[in-house]
C-alpha positions in Angstrom: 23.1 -8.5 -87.2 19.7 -7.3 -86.0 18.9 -5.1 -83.1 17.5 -7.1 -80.4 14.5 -5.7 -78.7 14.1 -4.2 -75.1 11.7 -3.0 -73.3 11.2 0.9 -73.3 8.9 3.0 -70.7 7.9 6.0 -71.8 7.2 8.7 -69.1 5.2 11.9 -70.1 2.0 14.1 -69.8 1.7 14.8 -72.6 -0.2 12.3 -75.2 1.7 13.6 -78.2 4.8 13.2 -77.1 4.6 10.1 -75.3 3.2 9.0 -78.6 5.8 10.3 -80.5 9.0 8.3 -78.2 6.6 5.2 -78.6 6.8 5.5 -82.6 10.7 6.1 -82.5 11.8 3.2 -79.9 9.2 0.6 -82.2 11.1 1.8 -85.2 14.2 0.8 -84.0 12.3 -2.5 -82.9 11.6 -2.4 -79.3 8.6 -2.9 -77.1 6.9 -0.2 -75.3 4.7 0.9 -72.4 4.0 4.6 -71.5 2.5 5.9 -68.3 1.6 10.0 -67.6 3.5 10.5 -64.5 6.3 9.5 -62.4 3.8 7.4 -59.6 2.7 5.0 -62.4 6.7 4.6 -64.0 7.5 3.8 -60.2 4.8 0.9 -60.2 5.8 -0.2 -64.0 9.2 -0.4 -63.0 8.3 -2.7 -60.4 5.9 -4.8 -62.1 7.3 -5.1 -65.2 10.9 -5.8 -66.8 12.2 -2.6 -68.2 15.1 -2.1 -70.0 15.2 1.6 -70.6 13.6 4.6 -69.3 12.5 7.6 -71.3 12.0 10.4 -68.5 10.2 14.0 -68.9 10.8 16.0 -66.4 8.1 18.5 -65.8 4.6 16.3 -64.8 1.5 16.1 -62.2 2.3 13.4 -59.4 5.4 12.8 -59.0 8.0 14.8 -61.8 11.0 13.0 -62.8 13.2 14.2 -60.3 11.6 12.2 -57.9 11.6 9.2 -60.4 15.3 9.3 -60.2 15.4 9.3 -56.7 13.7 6.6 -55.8 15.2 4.6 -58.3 18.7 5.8 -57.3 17.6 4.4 -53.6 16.3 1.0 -54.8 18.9 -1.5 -55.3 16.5 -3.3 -58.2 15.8 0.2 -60.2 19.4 1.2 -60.0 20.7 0.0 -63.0 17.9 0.8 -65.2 19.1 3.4 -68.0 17.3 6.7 -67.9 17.1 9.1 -70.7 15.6 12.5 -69.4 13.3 14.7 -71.6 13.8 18.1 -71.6 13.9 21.5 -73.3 17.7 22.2 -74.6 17.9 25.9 -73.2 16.8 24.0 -69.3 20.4 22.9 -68.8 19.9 23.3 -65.2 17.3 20.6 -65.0 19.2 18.5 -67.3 22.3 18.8 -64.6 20.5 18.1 -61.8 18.8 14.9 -63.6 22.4 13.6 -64.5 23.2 14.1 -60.7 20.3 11.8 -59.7 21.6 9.2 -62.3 20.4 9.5 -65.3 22.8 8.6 -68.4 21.6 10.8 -70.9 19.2 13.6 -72.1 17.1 14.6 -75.7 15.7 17.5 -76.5 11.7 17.6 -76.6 12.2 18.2 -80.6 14.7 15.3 -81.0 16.0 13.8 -84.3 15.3 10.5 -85.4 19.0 9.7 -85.7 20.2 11.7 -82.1 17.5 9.6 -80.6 18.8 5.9 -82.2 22.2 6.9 -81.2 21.4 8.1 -77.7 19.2 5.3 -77.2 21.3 2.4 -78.2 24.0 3.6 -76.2 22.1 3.1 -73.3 20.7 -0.3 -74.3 24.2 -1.3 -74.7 25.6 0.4 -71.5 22.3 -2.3 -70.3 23.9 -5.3 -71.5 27.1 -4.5 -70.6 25.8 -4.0 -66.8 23.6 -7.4 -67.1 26.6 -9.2 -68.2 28.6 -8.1 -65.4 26.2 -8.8 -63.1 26.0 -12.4 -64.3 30.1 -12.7 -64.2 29.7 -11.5 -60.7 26.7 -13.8 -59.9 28.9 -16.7 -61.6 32.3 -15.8 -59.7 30.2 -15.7 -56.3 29.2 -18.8 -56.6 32.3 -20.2 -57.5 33.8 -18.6 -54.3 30.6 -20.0 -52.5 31.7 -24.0 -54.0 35.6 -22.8 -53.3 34.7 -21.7 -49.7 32.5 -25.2 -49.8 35.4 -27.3 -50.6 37.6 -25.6 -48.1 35.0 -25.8 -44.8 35.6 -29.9 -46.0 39.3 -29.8 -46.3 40.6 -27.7 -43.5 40.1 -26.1 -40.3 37.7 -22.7 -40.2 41.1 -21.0 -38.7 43.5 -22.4 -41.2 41.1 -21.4 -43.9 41.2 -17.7 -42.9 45.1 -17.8 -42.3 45.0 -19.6 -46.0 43.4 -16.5 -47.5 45.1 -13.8 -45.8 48.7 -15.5 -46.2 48.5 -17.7 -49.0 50.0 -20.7 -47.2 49.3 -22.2 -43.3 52.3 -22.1 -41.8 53.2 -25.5 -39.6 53.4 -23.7 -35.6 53.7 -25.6 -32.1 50.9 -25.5 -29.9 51.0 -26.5 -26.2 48.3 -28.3 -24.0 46.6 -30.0 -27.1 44.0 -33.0 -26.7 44.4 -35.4 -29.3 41.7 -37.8 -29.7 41.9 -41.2 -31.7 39.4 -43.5 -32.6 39.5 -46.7 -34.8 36.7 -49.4 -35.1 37.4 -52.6 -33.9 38.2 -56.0 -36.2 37.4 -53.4 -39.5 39.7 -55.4 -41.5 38.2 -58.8 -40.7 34.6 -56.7 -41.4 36.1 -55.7 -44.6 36.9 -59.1 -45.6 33.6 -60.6 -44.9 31.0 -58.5 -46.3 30.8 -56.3 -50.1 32.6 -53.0 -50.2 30.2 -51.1 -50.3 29.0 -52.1 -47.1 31.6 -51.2 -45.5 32.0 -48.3 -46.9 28.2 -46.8 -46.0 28.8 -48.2 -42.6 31.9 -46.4 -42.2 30.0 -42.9 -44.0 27.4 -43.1 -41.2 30.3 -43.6 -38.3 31.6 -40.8 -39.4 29.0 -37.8 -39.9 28.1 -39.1 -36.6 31.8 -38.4 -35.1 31.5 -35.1 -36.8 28.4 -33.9 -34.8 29.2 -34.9 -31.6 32.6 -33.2 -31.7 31.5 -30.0 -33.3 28.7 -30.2 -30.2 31.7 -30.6 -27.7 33.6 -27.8 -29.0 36.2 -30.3 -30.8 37.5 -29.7 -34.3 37.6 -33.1 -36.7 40.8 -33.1 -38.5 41.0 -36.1 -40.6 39.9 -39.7 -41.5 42.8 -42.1 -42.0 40.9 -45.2 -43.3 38.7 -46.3 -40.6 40.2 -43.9 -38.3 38.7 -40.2 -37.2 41.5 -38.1 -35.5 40.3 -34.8 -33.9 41.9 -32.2 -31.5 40.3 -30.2 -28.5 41.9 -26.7 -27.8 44.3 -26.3 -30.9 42.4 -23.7 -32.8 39.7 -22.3 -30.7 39.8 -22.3 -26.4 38.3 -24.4 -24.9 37.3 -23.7 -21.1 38.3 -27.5 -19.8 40.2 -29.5 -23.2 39.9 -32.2 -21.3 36.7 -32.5 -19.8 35.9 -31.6 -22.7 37.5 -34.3 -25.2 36.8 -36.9 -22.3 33.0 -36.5 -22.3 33.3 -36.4 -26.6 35.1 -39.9 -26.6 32.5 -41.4 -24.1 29.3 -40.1 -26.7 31.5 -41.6 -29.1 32.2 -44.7 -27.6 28.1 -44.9 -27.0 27.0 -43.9 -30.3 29.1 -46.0 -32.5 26.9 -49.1 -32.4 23.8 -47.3 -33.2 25.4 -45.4 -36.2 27.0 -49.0 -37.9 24.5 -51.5 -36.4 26.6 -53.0 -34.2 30.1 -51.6 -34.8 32.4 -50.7 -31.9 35.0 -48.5 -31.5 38.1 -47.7 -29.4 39.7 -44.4 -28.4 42.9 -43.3 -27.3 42.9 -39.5 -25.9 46.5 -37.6 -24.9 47.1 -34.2 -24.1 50.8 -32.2 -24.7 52.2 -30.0 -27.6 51.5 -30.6 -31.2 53.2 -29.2 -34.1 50.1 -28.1 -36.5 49.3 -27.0 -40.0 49.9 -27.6 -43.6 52.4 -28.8 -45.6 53.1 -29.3 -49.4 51.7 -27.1 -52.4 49.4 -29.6 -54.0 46.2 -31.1 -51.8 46.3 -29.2 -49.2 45.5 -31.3 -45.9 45.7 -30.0 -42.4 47.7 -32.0 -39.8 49.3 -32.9 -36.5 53.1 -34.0 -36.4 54.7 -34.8 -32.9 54.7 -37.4 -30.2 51.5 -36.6 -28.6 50.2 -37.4 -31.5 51.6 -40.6 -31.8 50.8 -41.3 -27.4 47.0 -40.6 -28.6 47.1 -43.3 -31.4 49.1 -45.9 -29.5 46.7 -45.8 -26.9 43.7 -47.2 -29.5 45.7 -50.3 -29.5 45.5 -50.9 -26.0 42.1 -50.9 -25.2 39.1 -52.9 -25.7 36.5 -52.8 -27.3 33.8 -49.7 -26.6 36.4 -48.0 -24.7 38.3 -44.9 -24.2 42.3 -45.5 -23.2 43.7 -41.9 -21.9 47.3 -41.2 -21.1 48.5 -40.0 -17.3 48.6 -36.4 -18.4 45.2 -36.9 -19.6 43.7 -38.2 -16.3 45.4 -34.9 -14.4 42.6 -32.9 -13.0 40.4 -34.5 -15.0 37.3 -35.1 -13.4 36.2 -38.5 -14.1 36.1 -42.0 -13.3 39.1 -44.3 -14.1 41.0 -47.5 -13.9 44.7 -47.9 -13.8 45.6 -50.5 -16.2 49.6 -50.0 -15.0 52.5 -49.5 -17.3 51.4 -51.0 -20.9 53.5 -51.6 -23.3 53.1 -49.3 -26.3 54.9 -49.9 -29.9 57.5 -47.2 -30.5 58.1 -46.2 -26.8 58.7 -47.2 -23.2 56.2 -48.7 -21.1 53.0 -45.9 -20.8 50.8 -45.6 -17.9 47.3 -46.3 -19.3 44.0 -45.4 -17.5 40.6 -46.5 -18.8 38.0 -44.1 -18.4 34.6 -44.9 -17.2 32.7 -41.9 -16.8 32.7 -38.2 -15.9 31.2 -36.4 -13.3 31.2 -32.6 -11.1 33.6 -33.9 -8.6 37.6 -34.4 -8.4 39.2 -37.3 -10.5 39.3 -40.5 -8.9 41.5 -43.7 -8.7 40.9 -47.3 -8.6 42.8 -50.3 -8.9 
């Protein structure tokens, strides 16, 4: 197998030797470029892709010594392989370049076969370095797509408790807003009209959903078919949850027939503890278990169209306008108290009807 060629710099004063490293590195069948002092190896280095450095020591300018520390400080100079020139009986020079970073030394008088040795072990040391930094590269940005798919799949505090512990462990959280919201007659929609209309529709409901709860401070937690379920106060605080979550369902309520062309939407919104977390070791998905939960769904159903239902320990000290629409029956429990909420505004939460 053939040598493949690098690309040498040759850094000397002196013409005959730099001449002489030039011959040796283009027998063994590399390219070179030689410069006189250490100022123009500083700008080769940067202008041009260099695979190895041969380094005297003692020249006008700038000597090596100060080649090696510049390199050493520049992140993109580093890596680069330098073998140091230098007389044998100077080994104080030749420890103090191999304390700047250099990998290697040869004496002024070197032999042909000292110098293929010395310099192929530094070529290869070179690819071994490139190829890690490409495995690192490549490993980053798998993490990056990992990370990606993670931001999409769970909750930014679930993720870090994910990493740290291996698992999210399921834990109760008091005074939780749950918001639900489904779009009205989607089934009869579906039936009517291709797929894939649907489907886009839907797409463009929810990106919107996402926005305006991320601007409210609210954290998404899932889709279930044409439904969008999302929490305010479970995993970051939230001054007012409520207000909060209340003025969210309202730009919701508003936005939906812009983002679907005509689509509306109901919401249910109910506050109380929530169990919360993860479950299962395959497909991770982040969820809610408990009967606030449940409240916050029911109340979808009992609304109408472009509207937002909220339970009684929603509406208190909430700071809003309501309606009471008295004891409703909900499926799965005893008569609710449901309020429809108009509005919100600075002052104290009002009653009619």
């Amino acid at each position: 197998m053939s040598t493949p060629s690098h690309s040498v710099l040759v850094v000397d004063d002196s013409k005959i030797n730099r001449r002489k490293m030039e011959m040796a590195a283009e027998a063994l069948g590399h390219q070179t470029m030689a410069v006189e002092n250490g100022a123009d190896a500083l700008g080769a280095l940067f202008q041009h892709k260099i695979d190895l450095v041969l380094l005297d020591i003692e020249m006008p300018v700038l000597d090596g010594f100060g080649v090696l520390q510049a390199m050493r400080e520049d992140p993109a100079l580093i890596d680069i392989p330098v073998i140091v020139i230098s007389a044998v009986e100077d080994m104080e020079s030749i420890v103090r370049a191999i304390e700047l970073g250099a990998q290697d030394f040869l004496p002024k008088n070197f032999e042909k076969v000292l110098f293929a040795a010395r310099v192929g072990s530094c070529l290869q040391q070179r690819r071994l370095t490139n190829q890690r930094a490409k495995h690192l590269l490549q490993i980053e940005k798998e993490k990056s797509r990992v990370d990606a798919l993670l931001g999409a799949t769970l909750p930014e505090a679930a993720i870090i408790e994910l990493k740290e512990t291996k698992m999210v462990k399921p834990k109760r959280h008091e005074e939780v807003v749950v918001l639900f919201a489904d779009v009205v007659n989607f089934t009869r929609f579906c039936d009517q009209n291709p797929p894939e209309l649907a489907v886009s529709r839907l797409q463009s409901l929810i990106n919107g959903f996402e926005e305006i709860t991320q601007e409210a401070g609210l954290e998404k937690i899932k889709t279930i078919g044409d439904a969008f379920m999302g929490t305010a106060g479970l995993l970051k605080p939230l001054k007012n949850a409520r207000q909060s979550a209340a003025e969210c369902a309202l730009k919701m309520v508003r936005a939906a027939p812009d983002l679907t062309d005509g689509w509306q939407v109901r919401i249910g919104l109910h506050m109380g503890p929530v169990i919360a977390g993860v479950i299962g070791q395959q497909q991770h998905l982040y969820d809610l278990w408990g009967d606030t939960v449940n409240t916050a769904a029911r109340l979808t159903g009992v609304g109408e169209a472009s509207s937002v239902s909220i339970s009684a320990e929603m509406r208190a000290g909430l700071h809003g306008t309501v309606i009471s629409l008295g004891e409703v029956a909900v499926k799965g429990k005893d008569p609710l108290e449901v309020f429809r909420l108009f509005s919100l505004h600075s002052g104290q939460a009002t009653r009619s009807g």
